[in-house]
PyMOL commands that place a pseudoatom at each C-alpha (Angstrom):
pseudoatom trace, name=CA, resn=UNK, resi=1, chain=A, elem=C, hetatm=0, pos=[-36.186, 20.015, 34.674]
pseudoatom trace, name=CA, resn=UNK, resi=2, chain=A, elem=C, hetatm=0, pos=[-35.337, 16.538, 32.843]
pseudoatom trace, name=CA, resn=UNK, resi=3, chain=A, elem=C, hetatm=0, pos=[-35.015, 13.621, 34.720]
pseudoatom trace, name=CA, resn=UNK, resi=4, chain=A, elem=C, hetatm=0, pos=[-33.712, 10.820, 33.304]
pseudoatom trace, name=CA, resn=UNK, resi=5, chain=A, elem=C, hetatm=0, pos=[-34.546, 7.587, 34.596]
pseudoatom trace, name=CA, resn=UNK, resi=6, chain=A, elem=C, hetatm=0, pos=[-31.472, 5.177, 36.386]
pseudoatom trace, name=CA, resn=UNK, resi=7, chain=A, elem=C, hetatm=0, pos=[-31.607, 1.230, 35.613]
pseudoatom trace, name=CA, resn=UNK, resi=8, chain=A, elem=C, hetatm=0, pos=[-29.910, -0.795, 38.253]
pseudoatom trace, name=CA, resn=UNK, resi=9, chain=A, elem=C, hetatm=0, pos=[-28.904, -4.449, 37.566]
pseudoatom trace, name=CA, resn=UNK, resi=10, chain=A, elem=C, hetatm=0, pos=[-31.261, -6.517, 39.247]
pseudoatom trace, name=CA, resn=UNK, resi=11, chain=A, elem=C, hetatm=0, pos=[-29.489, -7.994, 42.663]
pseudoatom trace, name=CA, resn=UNK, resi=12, chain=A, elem=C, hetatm=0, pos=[-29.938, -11.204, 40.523]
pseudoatom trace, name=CA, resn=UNK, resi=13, chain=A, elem=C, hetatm=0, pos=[-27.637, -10.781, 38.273]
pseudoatom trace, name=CA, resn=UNK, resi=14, chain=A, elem=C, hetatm=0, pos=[-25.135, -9.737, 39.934]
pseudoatom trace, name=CA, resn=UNK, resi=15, chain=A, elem=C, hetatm=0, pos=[-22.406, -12.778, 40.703]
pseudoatom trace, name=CA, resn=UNK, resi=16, chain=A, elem=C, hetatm=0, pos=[-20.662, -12.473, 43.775]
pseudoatom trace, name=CA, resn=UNK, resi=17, chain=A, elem=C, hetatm=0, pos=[-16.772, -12.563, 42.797]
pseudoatom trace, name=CA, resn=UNK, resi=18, chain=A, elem=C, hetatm=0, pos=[-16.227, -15.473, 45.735]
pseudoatom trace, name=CA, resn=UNK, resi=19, chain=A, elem=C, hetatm=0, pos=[-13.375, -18.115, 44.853]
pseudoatom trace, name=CA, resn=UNK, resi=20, chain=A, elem=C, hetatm=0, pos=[-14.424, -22.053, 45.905]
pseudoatom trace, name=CA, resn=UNK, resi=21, chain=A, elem=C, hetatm=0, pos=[-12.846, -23.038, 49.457]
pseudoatom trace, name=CA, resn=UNK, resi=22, chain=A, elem=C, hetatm=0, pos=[-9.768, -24.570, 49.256]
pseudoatom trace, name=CA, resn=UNK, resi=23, chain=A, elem=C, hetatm=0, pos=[-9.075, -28.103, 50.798]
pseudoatom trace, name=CA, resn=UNK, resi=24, chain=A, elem=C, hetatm=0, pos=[-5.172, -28.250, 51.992]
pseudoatom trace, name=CA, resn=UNK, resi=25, chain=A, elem=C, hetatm=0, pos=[-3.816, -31.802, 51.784]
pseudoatom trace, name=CA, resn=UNK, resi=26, chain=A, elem=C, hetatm=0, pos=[-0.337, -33.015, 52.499]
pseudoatom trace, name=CA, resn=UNK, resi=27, chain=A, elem=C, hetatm=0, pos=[1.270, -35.512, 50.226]
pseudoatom trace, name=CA, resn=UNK, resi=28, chain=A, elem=C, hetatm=0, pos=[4.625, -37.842, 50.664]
pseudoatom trace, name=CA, resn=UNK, resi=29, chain=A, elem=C, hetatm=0, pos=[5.573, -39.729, 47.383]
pseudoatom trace, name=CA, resn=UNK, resi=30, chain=A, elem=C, hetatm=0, pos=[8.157, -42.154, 47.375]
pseudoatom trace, name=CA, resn=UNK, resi=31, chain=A, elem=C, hetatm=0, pos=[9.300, -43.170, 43.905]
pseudoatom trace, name=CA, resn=UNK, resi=32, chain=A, elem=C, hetatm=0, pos=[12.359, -45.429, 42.247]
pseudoatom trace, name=CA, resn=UNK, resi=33, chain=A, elem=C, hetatm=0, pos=[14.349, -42.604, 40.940]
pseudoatom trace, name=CA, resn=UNK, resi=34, chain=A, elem=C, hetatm=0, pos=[12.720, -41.863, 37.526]
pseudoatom trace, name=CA, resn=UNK, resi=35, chain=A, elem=C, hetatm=0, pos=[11.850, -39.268, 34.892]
pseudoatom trace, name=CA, resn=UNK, resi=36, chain=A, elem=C, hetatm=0, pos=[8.121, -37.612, 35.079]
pseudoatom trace, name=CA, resn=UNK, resi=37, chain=A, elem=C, hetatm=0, pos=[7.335, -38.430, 38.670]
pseudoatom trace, name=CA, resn=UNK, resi=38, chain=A, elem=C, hetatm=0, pos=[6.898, -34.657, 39.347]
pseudoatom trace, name=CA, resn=UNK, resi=39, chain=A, elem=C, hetatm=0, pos=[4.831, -34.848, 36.045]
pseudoatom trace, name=CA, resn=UNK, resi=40, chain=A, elem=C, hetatm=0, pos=[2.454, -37.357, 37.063]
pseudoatom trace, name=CA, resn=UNK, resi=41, chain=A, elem=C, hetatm=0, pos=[1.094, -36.169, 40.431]
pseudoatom trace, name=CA, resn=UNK, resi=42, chain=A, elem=C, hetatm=0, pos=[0.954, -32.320, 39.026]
pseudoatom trace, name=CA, resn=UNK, resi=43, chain=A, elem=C, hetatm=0, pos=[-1.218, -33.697, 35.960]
pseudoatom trace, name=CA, resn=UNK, resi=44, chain=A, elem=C, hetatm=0, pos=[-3.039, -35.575, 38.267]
pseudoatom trace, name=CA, resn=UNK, resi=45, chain=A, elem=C, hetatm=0, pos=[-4.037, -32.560, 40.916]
pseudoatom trace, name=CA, resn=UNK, resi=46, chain=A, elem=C, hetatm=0, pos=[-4.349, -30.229, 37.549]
pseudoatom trace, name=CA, resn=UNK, resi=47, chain=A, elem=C, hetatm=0, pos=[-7.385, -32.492, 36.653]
pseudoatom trace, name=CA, resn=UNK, resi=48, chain=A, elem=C, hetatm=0, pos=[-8.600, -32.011, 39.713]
pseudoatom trace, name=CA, resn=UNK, resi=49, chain=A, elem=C, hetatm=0, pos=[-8.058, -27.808, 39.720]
pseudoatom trace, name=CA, resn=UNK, resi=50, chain=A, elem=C, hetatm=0, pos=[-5.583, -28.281, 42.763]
pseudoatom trace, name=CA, resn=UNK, resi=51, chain=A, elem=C, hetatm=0, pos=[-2.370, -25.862, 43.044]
pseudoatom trace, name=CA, resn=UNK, resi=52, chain=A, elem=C, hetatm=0, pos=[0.802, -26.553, 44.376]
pseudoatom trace, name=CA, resn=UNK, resi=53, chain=A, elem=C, hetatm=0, pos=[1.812, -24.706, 46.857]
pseudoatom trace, name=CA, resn=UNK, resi=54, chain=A, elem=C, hetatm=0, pos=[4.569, -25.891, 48.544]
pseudoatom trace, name=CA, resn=UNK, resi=55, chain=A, elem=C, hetatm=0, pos=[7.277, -28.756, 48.672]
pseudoatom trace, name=CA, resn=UNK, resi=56, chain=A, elem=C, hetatm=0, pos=[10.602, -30.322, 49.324]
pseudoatom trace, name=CA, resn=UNK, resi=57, chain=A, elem=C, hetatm=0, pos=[11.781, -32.782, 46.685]
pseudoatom trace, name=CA, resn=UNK, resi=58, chain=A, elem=C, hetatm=0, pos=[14.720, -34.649, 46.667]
pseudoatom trace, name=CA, resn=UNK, resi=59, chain=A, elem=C, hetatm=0, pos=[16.643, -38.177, 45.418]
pseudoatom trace, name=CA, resn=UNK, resi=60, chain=A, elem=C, hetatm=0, pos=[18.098, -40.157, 47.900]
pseudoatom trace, name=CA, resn=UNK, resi=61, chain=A, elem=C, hetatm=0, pos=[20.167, -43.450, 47.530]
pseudoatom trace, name=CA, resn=UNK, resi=62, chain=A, elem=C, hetatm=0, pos=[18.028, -43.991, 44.151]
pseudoatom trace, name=CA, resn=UNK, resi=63, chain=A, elem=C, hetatm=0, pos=[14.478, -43.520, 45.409]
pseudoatom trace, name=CA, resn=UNK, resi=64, chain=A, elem=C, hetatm=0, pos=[12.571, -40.077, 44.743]
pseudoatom trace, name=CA, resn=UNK, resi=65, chain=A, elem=C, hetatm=0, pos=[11.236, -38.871, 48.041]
pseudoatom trace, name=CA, resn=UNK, resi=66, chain=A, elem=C, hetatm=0, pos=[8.907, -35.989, 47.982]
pseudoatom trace, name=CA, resn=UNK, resi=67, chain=A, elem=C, hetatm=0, pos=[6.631, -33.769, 50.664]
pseudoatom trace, name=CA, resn=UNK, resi=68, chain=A, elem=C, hetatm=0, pos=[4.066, -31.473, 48.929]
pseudoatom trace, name=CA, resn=UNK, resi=69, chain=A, elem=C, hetatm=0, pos=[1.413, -29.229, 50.454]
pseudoatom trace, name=CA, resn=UNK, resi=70, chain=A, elem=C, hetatm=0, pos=[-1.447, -28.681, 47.755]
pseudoatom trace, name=CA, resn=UNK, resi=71, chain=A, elem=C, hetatm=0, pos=[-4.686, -27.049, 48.004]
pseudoatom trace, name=CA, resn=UNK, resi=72, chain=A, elem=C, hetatm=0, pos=[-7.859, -28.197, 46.029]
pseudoatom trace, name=CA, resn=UNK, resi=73, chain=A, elem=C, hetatm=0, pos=[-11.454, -27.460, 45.989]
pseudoatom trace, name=CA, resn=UNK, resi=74, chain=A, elem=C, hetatm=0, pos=[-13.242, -28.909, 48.759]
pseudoatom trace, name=CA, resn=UNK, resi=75, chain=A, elem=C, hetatm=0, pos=[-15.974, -30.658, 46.871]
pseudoatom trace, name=CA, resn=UNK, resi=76, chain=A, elem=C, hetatm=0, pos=[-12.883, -32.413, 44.414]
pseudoatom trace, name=CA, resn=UNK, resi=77, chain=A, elem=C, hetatm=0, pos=[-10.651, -33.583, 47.872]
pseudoatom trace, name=CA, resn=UNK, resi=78, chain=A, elem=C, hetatm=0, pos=[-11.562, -36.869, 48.103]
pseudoatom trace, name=CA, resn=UNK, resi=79, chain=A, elem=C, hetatm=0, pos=[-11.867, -38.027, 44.594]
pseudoatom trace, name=CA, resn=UNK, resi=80, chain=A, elem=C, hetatm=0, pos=[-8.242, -36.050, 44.243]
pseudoatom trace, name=CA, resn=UNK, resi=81, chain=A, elem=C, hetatm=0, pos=[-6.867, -37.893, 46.904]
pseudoatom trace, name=CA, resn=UNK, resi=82, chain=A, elem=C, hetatm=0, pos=[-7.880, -41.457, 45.567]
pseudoatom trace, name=CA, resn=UNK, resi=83, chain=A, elem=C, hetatm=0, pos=[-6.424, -41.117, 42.010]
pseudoatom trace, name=CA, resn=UNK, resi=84, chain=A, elem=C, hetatm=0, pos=[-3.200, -40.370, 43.842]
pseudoatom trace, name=CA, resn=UNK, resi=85, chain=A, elem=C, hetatm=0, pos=[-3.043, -43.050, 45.746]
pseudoatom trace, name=CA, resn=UNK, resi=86, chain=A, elem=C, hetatm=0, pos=[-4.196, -44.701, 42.797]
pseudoatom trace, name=CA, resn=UNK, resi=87, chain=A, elem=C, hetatm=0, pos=[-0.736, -43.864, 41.464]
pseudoatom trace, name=CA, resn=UNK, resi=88, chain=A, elem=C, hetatm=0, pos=[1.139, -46.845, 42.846]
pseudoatom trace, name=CA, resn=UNK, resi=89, chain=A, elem=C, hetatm=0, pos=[-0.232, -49.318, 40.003]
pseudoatom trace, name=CA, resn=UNK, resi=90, chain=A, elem=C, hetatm=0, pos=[2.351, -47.107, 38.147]
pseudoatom trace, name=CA, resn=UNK, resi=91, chain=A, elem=C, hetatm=0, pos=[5.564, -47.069, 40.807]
pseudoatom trace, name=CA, resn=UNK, resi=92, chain=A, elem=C, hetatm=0, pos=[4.376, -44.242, 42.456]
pseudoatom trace, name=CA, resn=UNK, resi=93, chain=A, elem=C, hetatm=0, pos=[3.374, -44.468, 46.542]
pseudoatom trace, name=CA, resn=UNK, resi=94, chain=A, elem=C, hetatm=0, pos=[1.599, -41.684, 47.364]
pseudoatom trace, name=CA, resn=UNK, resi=95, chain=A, elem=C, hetatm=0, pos=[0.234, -41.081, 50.984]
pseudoatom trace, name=CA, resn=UNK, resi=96, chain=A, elem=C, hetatm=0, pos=[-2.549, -37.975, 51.270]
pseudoatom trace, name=CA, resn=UNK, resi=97, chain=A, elem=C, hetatm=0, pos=[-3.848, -36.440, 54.309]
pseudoatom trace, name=CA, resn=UNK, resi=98, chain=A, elem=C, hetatm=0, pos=[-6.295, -34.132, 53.900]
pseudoatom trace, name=CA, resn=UNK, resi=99, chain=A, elem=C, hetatm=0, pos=[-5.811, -31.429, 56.395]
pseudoatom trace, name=CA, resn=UNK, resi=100, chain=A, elem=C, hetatm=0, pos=[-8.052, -29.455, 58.451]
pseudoatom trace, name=CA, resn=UNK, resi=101, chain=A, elem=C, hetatm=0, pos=[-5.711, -27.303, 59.945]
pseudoatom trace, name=CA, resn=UNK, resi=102, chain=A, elem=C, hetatm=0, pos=[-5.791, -22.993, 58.588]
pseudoatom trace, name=CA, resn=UNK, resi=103, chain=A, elem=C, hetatm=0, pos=[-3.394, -21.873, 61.010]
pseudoatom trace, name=CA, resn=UNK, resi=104, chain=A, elem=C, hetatm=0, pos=[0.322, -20.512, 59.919]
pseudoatom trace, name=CA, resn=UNK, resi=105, chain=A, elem=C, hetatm=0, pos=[3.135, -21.069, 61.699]
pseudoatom trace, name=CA, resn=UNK, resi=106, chain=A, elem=C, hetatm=0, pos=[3.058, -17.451, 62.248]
pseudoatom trace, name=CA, resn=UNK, resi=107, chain=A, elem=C, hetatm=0, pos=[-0.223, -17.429, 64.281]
pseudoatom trace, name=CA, resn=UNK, resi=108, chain=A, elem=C, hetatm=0, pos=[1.456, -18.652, 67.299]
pseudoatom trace, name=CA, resn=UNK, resi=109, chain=A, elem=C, hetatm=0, pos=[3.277, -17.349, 69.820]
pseudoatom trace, name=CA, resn=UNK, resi=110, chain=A, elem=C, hetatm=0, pos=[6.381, -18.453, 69.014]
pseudoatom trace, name=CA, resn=UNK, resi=111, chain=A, elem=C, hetatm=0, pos=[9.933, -16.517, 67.699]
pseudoatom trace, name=CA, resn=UNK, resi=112, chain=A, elem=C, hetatm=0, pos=[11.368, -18.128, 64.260]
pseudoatom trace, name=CA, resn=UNK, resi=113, chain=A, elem=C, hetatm=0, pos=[15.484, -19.093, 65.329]
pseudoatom trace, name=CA, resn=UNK, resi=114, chain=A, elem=C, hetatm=0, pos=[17.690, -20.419, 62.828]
pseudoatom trace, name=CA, resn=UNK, resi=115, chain=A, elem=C, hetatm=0, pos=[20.099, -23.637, 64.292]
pseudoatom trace, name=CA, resn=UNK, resi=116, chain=A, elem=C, hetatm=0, pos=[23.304, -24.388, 62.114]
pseudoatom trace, name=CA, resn=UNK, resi=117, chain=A, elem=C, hetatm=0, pos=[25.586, -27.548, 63.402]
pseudoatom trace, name=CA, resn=UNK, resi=118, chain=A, elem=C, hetatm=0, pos=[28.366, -28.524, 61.986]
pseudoatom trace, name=CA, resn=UNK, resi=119, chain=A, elem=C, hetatm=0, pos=[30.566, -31.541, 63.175]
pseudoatom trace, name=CA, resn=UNK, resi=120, chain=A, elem=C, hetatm=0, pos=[32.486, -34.931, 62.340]
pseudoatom trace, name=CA, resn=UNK, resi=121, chain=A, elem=C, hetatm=0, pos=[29.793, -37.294, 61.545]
pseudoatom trace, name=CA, resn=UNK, resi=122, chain=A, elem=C, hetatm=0, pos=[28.623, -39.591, 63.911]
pseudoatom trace, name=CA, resn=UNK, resi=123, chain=A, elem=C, hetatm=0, pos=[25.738, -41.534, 65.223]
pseudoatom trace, name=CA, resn=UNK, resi=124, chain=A, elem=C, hetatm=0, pos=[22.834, -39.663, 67.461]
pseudoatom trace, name=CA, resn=UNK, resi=125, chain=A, elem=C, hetatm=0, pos=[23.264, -36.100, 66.639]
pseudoatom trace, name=CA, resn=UNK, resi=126, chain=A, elem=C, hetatm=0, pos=[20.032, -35.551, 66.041]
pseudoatom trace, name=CA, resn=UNK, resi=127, chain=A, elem=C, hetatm=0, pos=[18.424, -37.369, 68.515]
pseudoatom trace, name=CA, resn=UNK, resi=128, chain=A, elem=C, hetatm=0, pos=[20.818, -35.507, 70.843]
pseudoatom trace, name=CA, resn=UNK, resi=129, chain=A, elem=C, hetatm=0, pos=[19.780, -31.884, 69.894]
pseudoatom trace, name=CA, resn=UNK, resi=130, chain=A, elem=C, hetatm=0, pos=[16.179, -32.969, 68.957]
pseudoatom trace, name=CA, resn=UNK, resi=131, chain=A, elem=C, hetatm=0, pos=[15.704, -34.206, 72.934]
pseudoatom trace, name=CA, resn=UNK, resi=132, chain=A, elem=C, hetatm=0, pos=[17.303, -30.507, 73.794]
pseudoatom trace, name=CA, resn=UNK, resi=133, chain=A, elem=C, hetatm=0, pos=[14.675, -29.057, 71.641]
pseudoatom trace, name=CA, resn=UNK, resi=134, chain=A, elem=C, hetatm=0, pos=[11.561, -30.831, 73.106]
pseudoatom trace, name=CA, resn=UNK, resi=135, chain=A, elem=C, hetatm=0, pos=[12.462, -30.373, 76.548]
pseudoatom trace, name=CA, resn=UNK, resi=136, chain=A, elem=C, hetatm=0, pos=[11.904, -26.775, 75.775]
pseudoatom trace, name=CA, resn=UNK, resi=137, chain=A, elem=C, hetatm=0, pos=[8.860, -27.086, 73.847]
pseudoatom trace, name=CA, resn=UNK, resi=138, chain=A, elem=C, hetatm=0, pos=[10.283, -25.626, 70.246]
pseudoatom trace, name=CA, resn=UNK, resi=139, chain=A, elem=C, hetatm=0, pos=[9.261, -27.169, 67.338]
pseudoatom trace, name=CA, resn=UNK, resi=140, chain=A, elem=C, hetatm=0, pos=[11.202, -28.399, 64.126]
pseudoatom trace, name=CA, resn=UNK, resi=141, chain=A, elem=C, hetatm=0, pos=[9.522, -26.365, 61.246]
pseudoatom trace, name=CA, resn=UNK, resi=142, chain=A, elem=C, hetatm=0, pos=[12.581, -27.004, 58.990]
pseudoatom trace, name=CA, resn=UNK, resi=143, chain=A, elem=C, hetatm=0, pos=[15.331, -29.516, 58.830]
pseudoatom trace, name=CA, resn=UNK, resi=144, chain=A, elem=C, hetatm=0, pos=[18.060, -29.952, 56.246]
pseudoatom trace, name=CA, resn=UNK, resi=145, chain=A, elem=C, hetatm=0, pos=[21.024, -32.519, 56.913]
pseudoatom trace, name=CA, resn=UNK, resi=146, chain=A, elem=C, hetatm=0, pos=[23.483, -33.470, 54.745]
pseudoatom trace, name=CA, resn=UNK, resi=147, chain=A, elem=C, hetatm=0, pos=[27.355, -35.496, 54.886]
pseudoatom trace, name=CA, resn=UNK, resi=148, chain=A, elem=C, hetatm=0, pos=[30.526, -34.080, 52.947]
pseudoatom trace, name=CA, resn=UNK, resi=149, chain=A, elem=C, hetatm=0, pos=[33.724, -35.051, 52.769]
pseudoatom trace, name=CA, resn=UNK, resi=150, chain=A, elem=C, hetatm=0, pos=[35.890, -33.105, 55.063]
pseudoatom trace, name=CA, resn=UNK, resi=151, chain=A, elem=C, hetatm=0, pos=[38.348, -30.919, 53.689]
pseudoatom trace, name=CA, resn=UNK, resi=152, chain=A, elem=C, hetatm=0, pos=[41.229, -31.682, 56.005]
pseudoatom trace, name=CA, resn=UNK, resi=153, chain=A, elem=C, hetatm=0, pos=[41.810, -34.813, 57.921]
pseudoatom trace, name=CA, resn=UNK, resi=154, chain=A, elem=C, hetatm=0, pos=[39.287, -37.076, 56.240]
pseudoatom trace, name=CA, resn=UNK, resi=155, chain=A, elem=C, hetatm=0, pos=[36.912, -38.245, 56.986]
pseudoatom trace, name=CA, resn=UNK, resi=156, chain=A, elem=C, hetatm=0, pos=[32.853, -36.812, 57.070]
pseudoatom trace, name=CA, resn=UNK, resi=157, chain=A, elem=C, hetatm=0, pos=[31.259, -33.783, 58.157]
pseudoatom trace, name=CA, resn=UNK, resi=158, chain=A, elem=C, hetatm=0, pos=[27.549, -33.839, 58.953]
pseudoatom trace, name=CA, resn=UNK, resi=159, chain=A, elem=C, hetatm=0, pos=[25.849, -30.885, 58.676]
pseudoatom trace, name=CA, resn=UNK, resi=160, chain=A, elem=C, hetatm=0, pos=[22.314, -29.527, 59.515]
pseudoatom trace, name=CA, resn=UNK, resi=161, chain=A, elem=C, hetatm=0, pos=[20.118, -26.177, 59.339]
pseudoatom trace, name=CA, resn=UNK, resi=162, chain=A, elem=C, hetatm=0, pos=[16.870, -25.590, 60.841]
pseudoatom trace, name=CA, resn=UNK, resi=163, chain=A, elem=C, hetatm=0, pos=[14.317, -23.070, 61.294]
pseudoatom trace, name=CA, resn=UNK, resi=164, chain=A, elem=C, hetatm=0, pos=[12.883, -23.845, 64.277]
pseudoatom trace, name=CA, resn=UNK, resi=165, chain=A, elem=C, hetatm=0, pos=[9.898, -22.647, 66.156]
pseudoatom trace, name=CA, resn=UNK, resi=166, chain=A, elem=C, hetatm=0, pos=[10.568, -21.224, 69.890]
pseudoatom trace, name=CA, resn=UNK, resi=167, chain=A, elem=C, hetatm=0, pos=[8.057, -20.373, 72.480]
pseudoatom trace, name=CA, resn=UNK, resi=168, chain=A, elem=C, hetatm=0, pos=[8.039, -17.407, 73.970]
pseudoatom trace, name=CA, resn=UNK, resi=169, chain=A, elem=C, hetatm=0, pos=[7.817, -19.002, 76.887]
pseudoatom trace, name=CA, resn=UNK, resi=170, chain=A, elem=C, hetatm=0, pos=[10.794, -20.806, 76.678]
pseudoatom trace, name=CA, resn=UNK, resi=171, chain=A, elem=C, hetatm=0, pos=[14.173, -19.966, 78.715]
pseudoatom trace, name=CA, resn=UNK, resi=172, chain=A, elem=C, hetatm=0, pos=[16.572, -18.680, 75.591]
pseudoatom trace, name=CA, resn=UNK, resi=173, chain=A, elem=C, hetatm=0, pos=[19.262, -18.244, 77.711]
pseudoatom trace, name=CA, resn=UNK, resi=174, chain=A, elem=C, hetatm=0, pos=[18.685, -21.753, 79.581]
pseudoatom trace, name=CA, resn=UNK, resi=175, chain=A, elem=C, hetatm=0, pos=[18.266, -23.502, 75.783]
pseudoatom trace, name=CA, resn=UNK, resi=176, chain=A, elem=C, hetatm=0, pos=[21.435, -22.080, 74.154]
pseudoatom trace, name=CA, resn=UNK, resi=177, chain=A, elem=C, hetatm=0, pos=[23.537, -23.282, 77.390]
pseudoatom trace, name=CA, resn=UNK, resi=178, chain=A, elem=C, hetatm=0, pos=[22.232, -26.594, 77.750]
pseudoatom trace, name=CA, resn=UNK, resi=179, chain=A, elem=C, hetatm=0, pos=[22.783, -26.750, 73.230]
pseudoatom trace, name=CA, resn=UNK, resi=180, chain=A, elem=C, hetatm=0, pos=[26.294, -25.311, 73.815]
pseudoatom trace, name=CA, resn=UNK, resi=181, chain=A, elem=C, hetatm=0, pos=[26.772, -27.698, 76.644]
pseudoatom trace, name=CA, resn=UNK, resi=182, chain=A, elem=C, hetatm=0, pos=[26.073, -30.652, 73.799]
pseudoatom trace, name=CA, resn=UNK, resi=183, chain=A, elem=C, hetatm=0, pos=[28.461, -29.277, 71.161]
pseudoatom trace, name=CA, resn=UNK, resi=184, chain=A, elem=C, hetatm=0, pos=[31.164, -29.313, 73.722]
pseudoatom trace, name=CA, resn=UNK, resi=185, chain=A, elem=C, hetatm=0, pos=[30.347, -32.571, 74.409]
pseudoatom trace, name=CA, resn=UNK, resi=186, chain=A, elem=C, hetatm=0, pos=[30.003, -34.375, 70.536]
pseudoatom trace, name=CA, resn=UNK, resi=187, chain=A, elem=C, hetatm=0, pos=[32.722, -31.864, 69.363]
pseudoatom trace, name=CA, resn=UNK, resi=188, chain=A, elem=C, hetatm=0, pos=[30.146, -29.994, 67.486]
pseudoatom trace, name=CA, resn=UNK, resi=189, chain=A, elem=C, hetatm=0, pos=[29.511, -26.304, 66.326]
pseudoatom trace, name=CA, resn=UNK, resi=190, chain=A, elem=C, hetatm=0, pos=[26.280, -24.943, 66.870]
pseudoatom trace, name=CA, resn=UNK, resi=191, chain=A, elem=C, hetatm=0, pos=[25.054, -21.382, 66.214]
pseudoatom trace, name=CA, resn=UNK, resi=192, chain=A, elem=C, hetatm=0, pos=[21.714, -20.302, 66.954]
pseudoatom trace, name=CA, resn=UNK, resi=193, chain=A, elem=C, hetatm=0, pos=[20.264, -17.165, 65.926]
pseudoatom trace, name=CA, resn=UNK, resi=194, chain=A, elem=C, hetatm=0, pos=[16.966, -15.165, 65.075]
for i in range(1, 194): cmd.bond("trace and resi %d" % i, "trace and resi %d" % (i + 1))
show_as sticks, trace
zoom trace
């Protein structure tokens, strides 16, 4: 018989497909209301090989406000973080806060509930539900509020939507009661739902 002889690559050549760790850091930018703001801070974490990942953007009353979740190699983090705050010789205040947390908001034991209000604007509704909330231990992963003119009978409507995050420890039945209890009171529709 022929044998013919088999040449493995030497264990030294081989390079291990293994991406660089990822540093997660948490940015608020607060802008005057001006073209390339979004421009400037994604330049500046491309030159620093940092994705974005996630973020709520939005103008209010003529200032840019921003929150961003980015993630860049560990061993670029710091130097990442101080060109961006380097950013307000141009306009632009940046604060970074490099976190250390992994965990999703899916790794606890909590349910995901949706909260939708809708009422005539007025002042405290949020600190009203929010104190609901915290007595119960459920966490605000999500908040949207907004004011519109109300169709019919002037006036404003304020409205929110939340995704909150519910223990499943909590008392549902005890939560939506003591919520329903509150809309009654401020005049208020609330819905809560998974």
């Amino acid at each position: 018989p022929t044998y013919f002889p088999i040449s493995y690559p030497s264990p030294l050549a081989i390079k291990p497909n293994v991406k660089p760790m990822k540093t997660p850091i948490v940015l608020t930018i607060i802008a005057n209301d001006q073209p390339g703001i979004i421009k400037t801070v994604s330049e500046t974490l491309y030159k620093h090989d940092g994705s974005w990942s996630q973020s709520s953007m939005s103008s209010l009353a003529g200032q840019f406000a921003g929150i961003l979740l980015a993630s860049v190699p560990a061993e670029k983090a710091r130097g990442c973080v101080k060109q961006l705050e380097g950013l307000e010789a141009r306009g632009i205040h940046v604060t970074a806060h490099i976190s250390e947390e992994t965990q999703t908001p899916g790794d606890t034991k909590t349910h995901e509930y949706r909260l939708d209000l809708v009422g005539n604007n007025r002042t405290g509704i949020v600190h009203d539900i929010t104190t609901i909330l915290t007595n119960h231990d459920v966490s605000v992963h999500k908040l949207e509020t907004f004011i519109e003119s109300a169709s019919m009978g002037g006036g404003n409507l304020f409205k929110a939507k939340a995704q909150l995050l519910v223990p499943l420890s909590a008392d549902i039945d005890v939560l939506v009661s003591e919520l329903e209890e509150m809309a009654n009171e401020l005049m208020v529709d609330i819905r809560l739902e998974r």
